[in-house]
N, C-alpha and C positions, 0 to 999 in steps of 0.2 A: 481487521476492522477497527476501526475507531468511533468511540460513544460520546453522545454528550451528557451522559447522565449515563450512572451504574449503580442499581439498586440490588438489594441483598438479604438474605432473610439473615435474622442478627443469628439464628442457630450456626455454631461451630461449623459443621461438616459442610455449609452454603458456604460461607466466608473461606474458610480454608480453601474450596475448587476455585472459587472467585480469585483468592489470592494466586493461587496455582496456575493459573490460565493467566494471568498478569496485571489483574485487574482489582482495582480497590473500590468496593462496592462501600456507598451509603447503607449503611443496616436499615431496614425497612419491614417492621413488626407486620403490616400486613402479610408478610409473603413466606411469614412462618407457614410449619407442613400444617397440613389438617391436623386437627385438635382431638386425638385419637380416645380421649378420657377412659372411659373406664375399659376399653379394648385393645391400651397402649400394650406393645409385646405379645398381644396374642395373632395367631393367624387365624386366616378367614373358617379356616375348617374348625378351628376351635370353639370359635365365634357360631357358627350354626350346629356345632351341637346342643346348644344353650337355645341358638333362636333358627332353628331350620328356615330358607330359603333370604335369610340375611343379605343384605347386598348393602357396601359399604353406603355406593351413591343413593340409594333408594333409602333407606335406611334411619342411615347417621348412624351416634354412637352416645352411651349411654353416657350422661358426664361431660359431653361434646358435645361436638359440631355437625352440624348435616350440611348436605351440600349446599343448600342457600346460604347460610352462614361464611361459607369460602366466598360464595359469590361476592357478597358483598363486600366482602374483605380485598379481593384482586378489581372489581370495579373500582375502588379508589386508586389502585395501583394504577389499570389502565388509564386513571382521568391524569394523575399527573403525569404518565407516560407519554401522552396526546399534549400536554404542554409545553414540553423540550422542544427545543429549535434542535433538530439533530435524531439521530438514533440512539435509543435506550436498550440496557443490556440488564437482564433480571436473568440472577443467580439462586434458583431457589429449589422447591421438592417435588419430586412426581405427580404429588395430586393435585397440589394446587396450581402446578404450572397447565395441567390439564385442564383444570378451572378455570386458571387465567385464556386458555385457548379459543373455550366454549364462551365465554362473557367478551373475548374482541370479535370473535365473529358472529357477538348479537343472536348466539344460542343459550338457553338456558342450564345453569350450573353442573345438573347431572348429566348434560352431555359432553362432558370430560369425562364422563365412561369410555367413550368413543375413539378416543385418542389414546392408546397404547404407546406408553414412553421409558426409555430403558434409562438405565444411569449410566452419566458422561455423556450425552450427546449433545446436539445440537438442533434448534430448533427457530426458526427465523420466521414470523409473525411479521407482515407488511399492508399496503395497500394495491388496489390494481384500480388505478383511477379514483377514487371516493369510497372504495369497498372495502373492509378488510378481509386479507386471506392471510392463508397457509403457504407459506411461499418455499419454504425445507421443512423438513419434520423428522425427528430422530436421526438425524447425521450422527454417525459414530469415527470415531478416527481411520485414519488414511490405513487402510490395507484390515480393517476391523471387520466381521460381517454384516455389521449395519452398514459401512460403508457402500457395499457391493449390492446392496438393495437396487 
């Protein structure tokens, strides 16, 4: 595929797949991962034995972000995404591309709970007439078992 626009969160581990896949992404501060503050490096089970029934999306994080705060953060992406003459390719992290998922099809933030996505795949956000869908979602590589989904 060819883009007219490639955006990228400025974190290292975005850019580098972006570079890796062939592509030289615009750095784009929005599309950093969720702002994990005071819960960065901990797992979820760690996390609820401090706050039992925790849930990242419901939540947020102490120090951080809650999920409206992504929201609004991938809404800006989505507006200048919608102003490219062409197809735009965004290189970025788990949750917020789940964010970004939930806010183009005009659902709100923490339903990017909804959308389960592995690392490395591929994910293709379009239109079906005036609508936005889901048009692939977690494509993983040729012979991968995402693939075979």
């Amino acid at each position: 595929m060819t883009f007219a626009r490639v955006f990228t969160s400025p974190l290292e581990r975005a850019s580098a797949t972006c570079a890796l896949a062939g592509f030289e992404g615009d750095p784009e501060p929005d599309l950093m991962e969720w702002d994990y503050g005071a819960y960065e490096g901990r797992t979820t089970a760690q996390i609820c034995d401090d706050r039992p029934g925790w849930t990242l999306w419901n939540d947020g994080v102490i120090d951080g972000e809650r999920a409206a705060d992504v929201g609004r953060r991938v809404d800006r992406v989505i507006e200048r995404a919608r102003q490219v003459d062409g197809d735009t390719l965004c290189v970025a992290h788990g949750h917020v591309l789940r964010v970004l998922t939930a806010r183009w099809l005009g659902l709100p933030p923490v339903a990017g709970r909804l959308f389960s996505l592995s690392t490395g795949t591929v994910s293709i956000l379009g239109w079906e007439r005036e609508h936005p869908v889901v048009q692939n979602w977690n494509v993983g590589p040729p012979g991968s078992a995402l693939q075979k989904r």
